[in-house]
N, C-alpha and C positions, 0 to 999 in steps of 0.2 A: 557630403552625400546625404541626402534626406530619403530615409528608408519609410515607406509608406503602410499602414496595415494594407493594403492593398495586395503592395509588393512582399511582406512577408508572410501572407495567407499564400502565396503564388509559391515563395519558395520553401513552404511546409507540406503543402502539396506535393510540387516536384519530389521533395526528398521522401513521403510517404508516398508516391508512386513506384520509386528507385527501390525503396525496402518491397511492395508487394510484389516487383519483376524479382525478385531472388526470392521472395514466398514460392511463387509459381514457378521458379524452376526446377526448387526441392520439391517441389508438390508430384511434378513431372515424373523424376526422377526416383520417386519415392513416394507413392501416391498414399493419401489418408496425412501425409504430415501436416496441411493446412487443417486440418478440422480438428486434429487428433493431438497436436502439439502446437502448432502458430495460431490459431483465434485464443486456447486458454489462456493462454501468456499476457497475449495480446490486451485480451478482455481486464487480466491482471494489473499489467501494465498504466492499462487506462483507466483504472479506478473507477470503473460501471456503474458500482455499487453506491458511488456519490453523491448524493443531491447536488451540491454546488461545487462541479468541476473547478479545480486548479487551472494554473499556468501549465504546471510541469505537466497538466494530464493529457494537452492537446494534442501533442503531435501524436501519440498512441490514441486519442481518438481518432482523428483523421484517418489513419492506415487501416483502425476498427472500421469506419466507413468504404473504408476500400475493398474490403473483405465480401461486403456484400455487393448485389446486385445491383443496387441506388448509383446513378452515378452521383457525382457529390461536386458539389456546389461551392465555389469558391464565395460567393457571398456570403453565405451558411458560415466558414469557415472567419471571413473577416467581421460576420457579428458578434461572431464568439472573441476574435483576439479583442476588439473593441471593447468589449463588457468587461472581458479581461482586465486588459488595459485599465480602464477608467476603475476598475471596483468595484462595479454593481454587483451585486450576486447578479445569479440566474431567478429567471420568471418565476421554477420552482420554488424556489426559497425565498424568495421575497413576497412570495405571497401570505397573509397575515393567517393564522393556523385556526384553522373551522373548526366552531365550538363542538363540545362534544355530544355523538348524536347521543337522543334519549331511546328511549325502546320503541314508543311508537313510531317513531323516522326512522328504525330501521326495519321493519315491516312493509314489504312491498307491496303495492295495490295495485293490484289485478283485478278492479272494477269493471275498466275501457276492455278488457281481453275476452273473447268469444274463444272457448275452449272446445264448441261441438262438433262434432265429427262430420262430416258431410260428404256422402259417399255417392 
């Protein structure tokens, strides 16, 4: 059997759809637990806080994405196992780290900006 990132973006999904339908039941049944107890964990779980997301972190991403109103994108899903897969970091982290600003780059210019009042 040739299991394809295709086919296990398909059944990471399903199985982080399966956990959101038992979120929303207890949600039902006991309103405030999704906000209040299942996104912190969740958020926990998924290692948010990461620049360069794990293997282990995905399928608690995924259920993260479920959480909100996006629907969410199997594509999405199998670029990330892919990158996974293969090693690459993520975009974030592989990009080379910008030298450090001086004082004048970090003064914003507000030349182009009309601030009068026109009533």
């Amino acid at each position: 059997m040739n299991l394809t990132t295709d086919h296990l973006a398909d059944i990471l999904i399903g199985i982080a759809r399966a956990q959101n339908a038992v979120i929303d039941a207890i949600d039902r049944a006991n309103p405030g637990f999704r906000s209040q107890h299942a996104a912190p964990l969740i958020t926990l779980a998924a290692n948010m806080r990461a620049g360069d997301p794990r293997m282990i972190d995905l399928s608690s991403r995924i259920l993260m994405r479920l959480q909100g109103r996006v629907a969410l994108d199997a594509k999405v899903v199998k670029a990330d196992l892919e990158r996974l897969m293969g090693g690459a970091p993520a975009a974030a982290a592989a990009a080379a780290p910008a030298a450090k600003p001086t004082a004048a780059s970090q003064v914003p210019d507000f030349s182009g900006m009309d601030f009068s009042v026109k009533l």
